[in-house]
Residue frames as a rotation matrix with the C-alpha (Angstrom) as fourth column:
UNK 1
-0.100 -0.597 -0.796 155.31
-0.128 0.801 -0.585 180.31
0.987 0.043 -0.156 161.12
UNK 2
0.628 0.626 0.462 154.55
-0.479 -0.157 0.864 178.93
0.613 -0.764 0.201 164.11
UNK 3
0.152 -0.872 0.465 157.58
-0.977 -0.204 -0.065 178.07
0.151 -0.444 -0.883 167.11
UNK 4
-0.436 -0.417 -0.798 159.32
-0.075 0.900 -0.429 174.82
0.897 -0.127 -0.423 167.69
UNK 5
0.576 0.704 -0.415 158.40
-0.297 0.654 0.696 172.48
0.761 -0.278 0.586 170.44
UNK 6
-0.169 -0.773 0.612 160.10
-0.956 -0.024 -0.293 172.51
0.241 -0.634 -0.735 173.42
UNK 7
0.783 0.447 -0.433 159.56
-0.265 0.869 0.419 168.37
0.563 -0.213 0.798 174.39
UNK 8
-0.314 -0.819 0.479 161.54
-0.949 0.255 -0.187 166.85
0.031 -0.514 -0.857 177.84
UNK 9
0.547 0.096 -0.832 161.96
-0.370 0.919 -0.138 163.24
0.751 0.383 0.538 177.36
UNK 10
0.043 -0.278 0.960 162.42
-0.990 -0.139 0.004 161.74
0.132 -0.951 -0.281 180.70
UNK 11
0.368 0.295 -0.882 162.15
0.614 0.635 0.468 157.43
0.699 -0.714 0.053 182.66
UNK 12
-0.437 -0.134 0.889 161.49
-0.846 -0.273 -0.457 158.01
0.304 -0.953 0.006 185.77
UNK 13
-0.945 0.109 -0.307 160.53
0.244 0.862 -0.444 155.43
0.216 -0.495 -0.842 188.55
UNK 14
-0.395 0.915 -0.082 157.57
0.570 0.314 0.759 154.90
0.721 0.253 -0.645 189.89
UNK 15
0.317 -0.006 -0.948 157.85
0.830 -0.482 0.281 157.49
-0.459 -0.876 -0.148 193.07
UNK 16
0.946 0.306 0.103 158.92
0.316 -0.812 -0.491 160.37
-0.067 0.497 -0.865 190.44
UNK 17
0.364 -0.782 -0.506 162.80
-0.426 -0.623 0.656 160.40
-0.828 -0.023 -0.560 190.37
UNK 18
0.916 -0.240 -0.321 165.31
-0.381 -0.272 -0.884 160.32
0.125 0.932 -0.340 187.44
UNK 19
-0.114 -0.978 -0.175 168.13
-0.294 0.201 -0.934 159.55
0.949 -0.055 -0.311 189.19
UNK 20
0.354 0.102 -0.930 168.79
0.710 0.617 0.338 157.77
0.609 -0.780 0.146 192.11
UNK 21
0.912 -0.055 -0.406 170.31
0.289 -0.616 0.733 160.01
-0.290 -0.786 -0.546 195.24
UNK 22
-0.187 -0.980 -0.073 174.27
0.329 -0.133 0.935 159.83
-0.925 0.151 0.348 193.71
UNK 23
0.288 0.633 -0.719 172.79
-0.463 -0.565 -0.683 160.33
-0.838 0.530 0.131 190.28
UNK 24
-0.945 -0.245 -0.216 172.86
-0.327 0.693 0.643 157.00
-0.008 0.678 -0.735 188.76
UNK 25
-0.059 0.966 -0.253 170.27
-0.874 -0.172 -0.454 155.90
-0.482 0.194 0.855 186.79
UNK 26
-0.927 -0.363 0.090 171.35
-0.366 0.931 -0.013 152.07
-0.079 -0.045 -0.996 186.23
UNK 27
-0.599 0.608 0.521 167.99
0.045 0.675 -0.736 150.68
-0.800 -0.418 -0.431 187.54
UNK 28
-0.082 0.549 -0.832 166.12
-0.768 -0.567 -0.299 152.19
-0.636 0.614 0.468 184.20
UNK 29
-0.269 -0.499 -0.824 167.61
-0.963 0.119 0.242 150.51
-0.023 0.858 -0.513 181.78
UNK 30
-0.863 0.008 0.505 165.92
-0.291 0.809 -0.510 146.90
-0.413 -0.587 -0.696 182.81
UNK 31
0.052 0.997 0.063 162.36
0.196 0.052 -0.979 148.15
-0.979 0.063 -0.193 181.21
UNK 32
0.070 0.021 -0.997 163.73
-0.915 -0.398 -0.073 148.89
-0.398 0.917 -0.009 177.62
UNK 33
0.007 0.307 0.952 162.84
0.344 0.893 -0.291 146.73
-0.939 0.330 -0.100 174.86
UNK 34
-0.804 -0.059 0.592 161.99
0.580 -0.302 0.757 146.71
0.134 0.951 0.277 171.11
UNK 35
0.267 0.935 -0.235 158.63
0.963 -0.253 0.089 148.16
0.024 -0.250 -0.968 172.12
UNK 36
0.754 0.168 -0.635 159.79
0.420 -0.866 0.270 151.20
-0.504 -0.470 -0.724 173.88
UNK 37
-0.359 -0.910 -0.206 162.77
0.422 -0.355 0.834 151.42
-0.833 0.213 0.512 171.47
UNK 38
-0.523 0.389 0.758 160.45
0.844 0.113 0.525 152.33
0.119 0.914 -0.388 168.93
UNK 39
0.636 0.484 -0.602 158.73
0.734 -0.620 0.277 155.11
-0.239 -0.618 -0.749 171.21
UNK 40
0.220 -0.690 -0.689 162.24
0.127 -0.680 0.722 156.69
-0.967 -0.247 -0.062 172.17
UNK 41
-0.599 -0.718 0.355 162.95
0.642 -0.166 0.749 156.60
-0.478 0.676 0.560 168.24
UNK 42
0.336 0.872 0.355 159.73
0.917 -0.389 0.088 158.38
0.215 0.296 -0.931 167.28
UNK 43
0.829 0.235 -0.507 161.06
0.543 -0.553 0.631 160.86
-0.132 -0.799 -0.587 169.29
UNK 44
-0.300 -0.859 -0.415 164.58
0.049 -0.448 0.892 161.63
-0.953 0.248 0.177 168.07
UNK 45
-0.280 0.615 0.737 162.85
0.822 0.550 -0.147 161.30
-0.496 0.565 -0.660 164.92
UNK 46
0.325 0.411 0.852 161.34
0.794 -0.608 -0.009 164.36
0.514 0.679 -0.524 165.16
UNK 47
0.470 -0.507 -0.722 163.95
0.501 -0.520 0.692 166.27
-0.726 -0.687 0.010 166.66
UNK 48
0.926 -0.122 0.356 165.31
0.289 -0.375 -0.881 169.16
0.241 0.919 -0.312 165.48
UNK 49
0.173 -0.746 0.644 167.60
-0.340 -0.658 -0.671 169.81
0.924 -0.103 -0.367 167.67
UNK 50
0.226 -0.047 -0.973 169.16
0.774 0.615 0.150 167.58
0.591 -0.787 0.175 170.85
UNK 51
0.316 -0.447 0.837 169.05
-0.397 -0.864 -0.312 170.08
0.862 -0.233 -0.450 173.81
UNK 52
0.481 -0.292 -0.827 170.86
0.607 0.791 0.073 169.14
0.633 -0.537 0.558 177.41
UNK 53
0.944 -0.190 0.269 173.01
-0.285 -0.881 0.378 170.28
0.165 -0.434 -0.886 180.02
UNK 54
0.334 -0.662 -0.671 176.39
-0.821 0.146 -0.552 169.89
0.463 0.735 -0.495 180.45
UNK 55
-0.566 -0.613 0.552 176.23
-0.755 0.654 -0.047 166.62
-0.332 -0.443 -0.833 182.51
UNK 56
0.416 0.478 0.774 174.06
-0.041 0.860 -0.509 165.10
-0.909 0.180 0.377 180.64
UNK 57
0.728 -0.573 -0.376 176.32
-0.522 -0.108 -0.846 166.27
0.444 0.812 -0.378 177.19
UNK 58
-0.078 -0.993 0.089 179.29
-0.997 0.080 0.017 164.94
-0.024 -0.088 -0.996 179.38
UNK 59
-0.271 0.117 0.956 177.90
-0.355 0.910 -0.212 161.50
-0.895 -0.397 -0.205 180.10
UNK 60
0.774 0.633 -0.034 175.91
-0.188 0.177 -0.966 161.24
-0.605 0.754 0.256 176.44
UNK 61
0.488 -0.686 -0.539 178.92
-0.863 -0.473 -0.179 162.70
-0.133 0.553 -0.823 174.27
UNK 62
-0.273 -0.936 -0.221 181.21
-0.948 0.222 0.230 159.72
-0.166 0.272 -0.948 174.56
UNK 63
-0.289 0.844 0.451 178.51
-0.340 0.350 -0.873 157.26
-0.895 -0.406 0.186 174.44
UNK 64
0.800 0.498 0.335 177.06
0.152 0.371 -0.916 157.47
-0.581 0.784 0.221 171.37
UNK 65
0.265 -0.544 -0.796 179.94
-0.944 -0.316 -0.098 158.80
-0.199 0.777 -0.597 169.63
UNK 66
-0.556 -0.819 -0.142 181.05
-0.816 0.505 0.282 155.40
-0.159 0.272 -0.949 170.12
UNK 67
-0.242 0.849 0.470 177.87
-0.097 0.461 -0.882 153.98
-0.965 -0.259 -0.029 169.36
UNK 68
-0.906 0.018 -0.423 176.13
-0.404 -0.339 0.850 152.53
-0.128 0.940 0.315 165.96
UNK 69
-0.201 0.978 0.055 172.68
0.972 0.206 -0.116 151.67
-0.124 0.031 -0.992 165.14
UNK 70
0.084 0.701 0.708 169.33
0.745 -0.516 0.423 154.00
0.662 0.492 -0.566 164.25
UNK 71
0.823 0.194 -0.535 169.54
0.554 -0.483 0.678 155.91
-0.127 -0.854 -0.505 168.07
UNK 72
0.063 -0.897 -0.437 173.33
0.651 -0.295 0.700 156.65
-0.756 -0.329 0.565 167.72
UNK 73
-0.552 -0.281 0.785 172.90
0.834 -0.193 0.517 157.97
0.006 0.940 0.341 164.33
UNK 74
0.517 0.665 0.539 169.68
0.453 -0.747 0.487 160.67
0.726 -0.008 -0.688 165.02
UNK 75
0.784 -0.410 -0.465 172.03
0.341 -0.342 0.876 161.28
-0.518 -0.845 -0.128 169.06
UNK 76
-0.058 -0.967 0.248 175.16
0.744 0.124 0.657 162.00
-0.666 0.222 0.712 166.61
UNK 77
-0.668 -0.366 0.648 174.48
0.707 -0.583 0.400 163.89
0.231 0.725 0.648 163.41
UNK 78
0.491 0.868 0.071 171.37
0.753 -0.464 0.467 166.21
0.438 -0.176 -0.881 165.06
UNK 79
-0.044 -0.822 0.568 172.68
-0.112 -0.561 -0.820 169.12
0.993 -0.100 -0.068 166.47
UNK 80
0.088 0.176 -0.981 173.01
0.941 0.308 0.140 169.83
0.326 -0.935 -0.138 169.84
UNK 81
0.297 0.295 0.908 172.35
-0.104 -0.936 0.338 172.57
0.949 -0.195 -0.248 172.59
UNK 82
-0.009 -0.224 -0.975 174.13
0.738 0.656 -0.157 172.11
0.674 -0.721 0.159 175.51
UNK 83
0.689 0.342 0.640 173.67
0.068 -0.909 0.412 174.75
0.722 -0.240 -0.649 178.56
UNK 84
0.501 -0.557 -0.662 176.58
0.854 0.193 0.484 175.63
-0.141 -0.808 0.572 180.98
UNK 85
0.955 -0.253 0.154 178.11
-0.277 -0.946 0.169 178.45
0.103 -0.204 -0.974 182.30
UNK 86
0.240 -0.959 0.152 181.67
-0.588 -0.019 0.808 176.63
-0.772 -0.283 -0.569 182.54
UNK 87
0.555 -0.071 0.829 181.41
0.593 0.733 -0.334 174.23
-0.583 0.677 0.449 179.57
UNK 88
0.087 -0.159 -0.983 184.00
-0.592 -0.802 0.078 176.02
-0.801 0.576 -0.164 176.91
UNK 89
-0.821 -0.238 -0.519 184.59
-0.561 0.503 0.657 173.18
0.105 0.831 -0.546 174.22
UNK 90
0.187 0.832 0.522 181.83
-0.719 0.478 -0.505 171.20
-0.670 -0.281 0.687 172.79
UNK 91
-0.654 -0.757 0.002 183.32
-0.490 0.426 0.760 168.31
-0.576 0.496 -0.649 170.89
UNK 92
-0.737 0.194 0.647 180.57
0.461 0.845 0.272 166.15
-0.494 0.499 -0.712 170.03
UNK 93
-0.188 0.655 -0.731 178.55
-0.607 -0.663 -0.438 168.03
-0.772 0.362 0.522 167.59
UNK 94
-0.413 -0.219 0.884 177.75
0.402 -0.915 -0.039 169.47
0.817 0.339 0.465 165.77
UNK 95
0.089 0.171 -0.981 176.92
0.969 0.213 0.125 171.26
0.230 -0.962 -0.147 168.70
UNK 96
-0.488 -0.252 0.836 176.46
-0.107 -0.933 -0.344 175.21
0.866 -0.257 0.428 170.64
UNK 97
-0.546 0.034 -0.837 176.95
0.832 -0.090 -0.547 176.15
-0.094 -0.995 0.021 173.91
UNK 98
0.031 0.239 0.970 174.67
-0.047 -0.969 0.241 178.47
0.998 -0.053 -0.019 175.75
UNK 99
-0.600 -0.455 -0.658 175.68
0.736 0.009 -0.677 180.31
0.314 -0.891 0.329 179.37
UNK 100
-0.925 0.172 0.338 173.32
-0.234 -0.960 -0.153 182.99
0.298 -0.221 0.929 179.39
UNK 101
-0.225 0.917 0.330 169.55
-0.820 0.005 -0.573 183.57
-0.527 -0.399 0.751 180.59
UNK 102
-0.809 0.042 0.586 167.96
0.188 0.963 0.191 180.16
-0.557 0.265 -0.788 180.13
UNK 103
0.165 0.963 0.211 164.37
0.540 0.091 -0.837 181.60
-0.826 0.252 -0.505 179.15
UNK 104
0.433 -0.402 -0.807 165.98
-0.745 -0.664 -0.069 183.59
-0.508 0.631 -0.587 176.37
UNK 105
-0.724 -0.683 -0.095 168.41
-0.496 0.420 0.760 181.17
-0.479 0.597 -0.643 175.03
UNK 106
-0.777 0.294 0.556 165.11
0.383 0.922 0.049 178.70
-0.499 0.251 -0.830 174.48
UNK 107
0.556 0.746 -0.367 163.10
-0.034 -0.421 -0.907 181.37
-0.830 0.517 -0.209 173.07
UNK 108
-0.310 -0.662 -0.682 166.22
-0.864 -0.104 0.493 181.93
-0.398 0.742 -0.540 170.47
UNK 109
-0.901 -0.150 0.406 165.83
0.011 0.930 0.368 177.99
-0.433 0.336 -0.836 169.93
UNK 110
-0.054 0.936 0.348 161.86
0.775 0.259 -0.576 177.94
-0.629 0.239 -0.739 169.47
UNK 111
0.615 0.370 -0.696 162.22
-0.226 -0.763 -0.605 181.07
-0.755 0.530 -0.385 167.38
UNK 112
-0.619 -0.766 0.174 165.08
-0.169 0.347 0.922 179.34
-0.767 0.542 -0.345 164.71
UNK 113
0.696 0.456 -0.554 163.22
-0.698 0.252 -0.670 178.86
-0.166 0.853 0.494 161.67
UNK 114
-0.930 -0.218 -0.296 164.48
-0.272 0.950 0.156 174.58
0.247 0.226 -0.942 161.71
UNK 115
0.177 0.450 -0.875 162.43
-0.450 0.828 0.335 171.77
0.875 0.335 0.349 161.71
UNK 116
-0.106 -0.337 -0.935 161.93
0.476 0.808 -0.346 169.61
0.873 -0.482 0.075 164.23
UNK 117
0.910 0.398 -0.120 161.43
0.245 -0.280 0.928 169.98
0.336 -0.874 -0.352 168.16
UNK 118
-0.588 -0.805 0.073 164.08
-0.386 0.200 -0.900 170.61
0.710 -0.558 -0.429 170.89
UNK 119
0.693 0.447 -0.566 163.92
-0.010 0.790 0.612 167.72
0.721 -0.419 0.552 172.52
UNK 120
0.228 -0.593 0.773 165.22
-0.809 -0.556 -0.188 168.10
0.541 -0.582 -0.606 175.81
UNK 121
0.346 -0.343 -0.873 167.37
0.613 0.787 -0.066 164.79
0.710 -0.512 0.483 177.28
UNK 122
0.128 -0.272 0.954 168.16
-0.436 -0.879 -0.192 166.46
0.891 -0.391 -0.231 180.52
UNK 123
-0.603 -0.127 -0.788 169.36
0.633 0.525 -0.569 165.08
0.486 -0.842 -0.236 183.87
UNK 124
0.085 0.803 -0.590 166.88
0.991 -0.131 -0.035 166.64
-0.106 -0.582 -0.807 187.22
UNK 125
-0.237 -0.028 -0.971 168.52
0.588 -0.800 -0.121 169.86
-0.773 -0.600 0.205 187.61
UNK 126
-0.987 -0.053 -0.154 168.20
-0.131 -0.307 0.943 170.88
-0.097 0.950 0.296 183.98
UNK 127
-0.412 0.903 -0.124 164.71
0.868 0.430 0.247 169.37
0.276 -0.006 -0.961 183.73
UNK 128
-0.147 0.446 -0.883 163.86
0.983 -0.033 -0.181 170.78
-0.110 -0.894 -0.434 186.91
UNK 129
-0.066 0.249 -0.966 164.37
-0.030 -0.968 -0.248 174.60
-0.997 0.013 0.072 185.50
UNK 130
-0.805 0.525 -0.278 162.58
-0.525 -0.409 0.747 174.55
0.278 0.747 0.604 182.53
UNK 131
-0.327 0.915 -0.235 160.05
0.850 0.394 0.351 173.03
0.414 -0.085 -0.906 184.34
UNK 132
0.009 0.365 -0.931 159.90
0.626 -0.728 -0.280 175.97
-0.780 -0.581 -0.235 187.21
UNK 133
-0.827 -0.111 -0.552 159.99
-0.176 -0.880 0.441 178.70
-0.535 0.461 0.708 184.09
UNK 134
0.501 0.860 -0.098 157.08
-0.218 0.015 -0.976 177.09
-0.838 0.510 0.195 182.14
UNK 135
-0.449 -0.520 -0.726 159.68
-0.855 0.016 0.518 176.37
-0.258 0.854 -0.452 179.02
UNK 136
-0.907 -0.152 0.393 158.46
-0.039 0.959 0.280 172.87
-0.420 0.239 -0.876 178.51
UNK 137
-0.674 0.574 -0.464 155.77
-0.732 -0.603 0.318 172.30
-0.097 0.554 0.827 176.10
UNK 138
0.950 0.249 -0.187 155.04
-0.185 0.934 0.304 168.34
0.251 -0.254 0.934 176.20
UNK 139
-0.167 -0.442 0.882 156.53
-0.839 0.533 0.109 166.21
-0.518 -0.721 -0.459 178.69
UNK 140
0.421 0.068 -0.904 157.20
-0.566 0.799 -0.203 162.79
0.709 0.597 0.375 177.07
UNK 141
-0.137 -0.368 0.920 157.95
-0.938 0.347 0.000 160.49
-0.320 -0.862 -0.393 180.46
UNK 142
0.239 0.202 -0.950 158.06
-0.054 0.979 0.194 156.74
0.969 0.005 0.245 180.83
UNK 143
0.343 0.304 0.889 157.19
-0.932 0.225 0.283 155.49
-0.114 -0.926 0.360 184.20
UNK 144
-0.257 -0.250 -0.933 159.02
-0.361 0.921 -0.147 152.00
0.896 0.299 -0.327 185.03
UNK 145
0.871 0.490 -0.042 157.19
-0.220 0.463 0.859 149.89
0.440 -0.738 0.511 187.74
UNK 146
-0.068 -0.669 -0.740 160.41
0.852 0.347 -0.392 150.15
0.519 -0.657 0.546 190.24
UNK 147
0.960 0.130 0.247 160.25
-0.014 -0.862 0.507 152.32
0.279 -0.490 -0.826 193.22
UNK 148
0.038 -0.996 0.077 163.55
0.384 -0.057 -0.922 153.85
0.923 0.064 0.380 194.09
UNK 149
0.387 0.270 -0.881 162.44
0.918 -0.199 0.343 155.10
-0.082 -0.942 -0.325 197.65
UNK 150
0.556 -0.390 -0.734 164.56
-0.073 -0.903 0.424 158.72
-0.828 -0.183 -0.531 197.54
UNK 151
-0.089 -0.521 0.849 166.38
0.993 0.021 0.117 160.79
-0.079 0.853 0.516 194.07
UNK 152
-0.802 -0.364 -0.473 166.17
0.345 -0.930 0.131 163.13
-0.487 -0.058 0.871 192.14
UNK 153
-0.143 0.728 0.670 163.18
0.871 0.414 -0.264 164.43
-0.470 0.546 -0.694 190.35
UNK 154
-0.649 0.216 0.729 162.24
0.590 -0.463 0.662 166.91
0.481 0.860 0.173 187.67
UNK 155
0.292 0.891 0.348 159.07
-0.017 -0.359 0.933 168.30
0.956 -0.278 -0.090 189.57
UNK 156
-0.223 -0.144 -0.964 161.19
0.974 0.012 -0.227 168.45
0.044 -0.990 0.137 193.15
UNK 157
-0.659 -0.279 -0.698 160.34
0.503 -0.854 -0.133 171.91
-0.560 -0.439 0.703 195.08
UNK 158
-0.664 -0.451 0.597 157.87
0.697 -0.663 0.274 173.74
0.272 0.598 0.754 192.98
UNK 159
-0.966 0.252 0.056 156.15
-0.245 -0.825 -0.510 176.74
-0.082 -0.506 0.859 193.68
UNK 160
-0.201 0.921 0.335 152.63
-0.854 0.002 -0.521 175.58
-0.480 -0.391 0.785 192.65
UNK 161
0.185 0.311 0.932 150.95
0.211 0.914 -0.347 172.55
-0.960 0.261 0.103 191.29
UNK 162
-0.821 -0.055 -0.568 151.53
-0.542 -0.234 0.807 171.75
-0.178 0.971 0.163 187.75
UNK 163
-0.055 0.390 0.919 148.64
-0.258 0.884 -0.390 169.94
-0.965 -0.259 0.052 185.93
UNK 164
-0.880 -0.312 -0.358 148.78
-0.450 0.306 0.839 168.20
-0.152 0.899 -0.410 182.43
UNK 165
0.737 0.658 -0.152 146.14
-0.619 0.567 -0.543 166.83
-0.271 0.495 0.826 180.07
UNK 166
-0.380 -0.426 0.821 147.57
0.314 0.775 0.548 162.94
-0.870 0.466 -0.161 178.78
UNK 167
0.113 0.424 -0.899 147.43
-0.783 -0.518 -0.343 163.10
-0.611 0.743 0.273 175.28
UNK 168
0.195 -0.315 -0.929 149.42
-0.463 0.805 -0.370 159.61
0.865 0.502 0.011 174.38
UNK 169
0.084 -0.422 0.903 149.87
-0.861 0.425 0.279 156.60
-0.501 -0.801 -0.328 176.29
UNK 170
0.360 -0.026 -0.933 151.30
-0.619 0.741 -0.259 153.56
0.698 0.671 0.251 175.78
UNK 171
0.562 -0.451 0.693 152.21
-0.593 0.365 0.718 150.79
-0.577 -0.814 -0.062 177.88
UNK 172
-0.310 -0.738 -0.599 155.63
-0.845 0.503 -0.182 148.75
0.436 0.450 -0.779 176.83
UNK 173
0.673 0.248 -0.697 155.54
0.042 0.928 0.370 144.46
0.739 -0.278 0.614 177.50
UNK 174
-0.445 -0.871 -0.207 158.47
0.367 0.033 -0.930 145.10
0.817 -0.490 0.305 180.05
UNK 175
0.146 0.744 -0.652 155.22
0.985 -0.047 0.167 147.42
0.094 -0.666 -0.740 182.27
UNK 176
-0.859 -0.461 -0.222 156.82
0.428 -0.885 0.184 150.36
-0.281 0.063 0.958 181.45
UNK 177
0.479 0.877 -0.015 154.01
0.771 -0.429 -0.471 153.25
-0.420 0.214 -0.882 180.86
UNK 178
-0.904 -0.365 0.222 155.05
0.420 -0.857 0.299 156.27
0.081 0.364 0.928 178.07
UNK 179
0.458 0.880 -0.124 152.76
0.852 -0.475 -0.220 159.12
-0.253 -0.005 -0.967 178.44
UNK 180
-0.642 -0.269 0.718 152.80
0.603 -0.755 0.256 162.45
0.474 0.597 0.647 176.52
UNK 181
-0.064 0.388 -0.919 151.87
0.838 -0.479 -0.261 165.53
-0.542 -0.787 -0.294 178.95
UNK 182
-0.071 0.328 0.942 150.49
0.643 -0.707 0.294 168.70
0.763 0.626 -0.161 177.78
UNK 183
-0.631 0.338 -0.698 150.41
0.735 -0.024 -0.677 170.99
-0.246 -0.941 -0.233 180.60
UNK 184
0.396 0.849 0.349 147.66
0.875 -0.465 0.139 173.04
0.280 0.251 -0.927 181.30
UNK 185
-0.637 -0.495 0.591 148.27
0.673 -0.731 0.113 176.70
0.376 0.470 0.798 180.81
């Protein structure tokens, strides 16, 4: 049996952040369409499992819960993984906290004998360390044509270059660009 899929599922701007400097992320949301809603659904699709940290569980959580359509329904009944050392209650679930060694907890996940990826919806700082550990397996980004001049990014600070083979691309009518990253190893 071979291990789940770790997959981070990111928009970023066109200068490489996620979040603006306060860590709003407003300006995204301009480049979705039916196009790219079809991407992002591929994608929860084949989730097995919704992983996150716990601001992006706090901000998500009350969201969809109060959400309906195909997205709210795969963001709702899928489990979740939420990481935080102070999170104790996880309401929207089905749902488990983990507080301990990240690179452990996500081996535990890729070693579960489920279905499906853990797809990681993750705000920078989350991202940003399973990027420095090597945890990420494909990078699913979308790139919207807006520059945000200064944020936050996934790929701030790291010790050496990362590089990635494209494996999918797609461009959305809105100019958005999705691209599936493989890094190289």
């Amino acid at each position: 049996m071979s291990e789940r899929k770790v997959v981070l599922k990111m928009v970023m701007s066109l200068d490489g952040f996620v979040t603006s400097p306060d860590g709003t992320h407003d300006w995204m949301f301009e480049w979705f369409g039916d196009d790219s809603g079809e991407w992002n659904r591929r994608a929860l699709d084949e989730a097995g499992v919704h992983a996150m940290g716990r601001r992006s569980y706090e901000i998500m959580g009350p969201h969809w819960a109060a959400s309906e359509g195909p997205i709210a329904t795969a963001m709702n009944e899928k489990p979740k993984a939420v990481f935080s050392s102070t999170l104790e209650k996880a309401e929207w679930g089905p749902a488990e906290i983990f507080g301990g060694d990240l690179d452990a907890e996500i081996a535990d996940l890729k070693a579960r004998d489920d279905t499906g990826t853990v797809l990681v919806h993750g705000g920078p700082d989350f991202a940003k360390s399973l990027t420095r550990l090597g945890l990420v397996d494909e990078y699913q980004l979308t790139t919207v044509p807006i520059a945000i001049g200064a944020g936050r990014s996934p790929f701030a600070d790291l010790d050496e270059h990362l590089r990635f083979d494209v494996v999918e691309e797609q461009r959305f009518r809105s100019g958005a660009l999705a691209q599936i990253l493989v890094p190289k190893r």
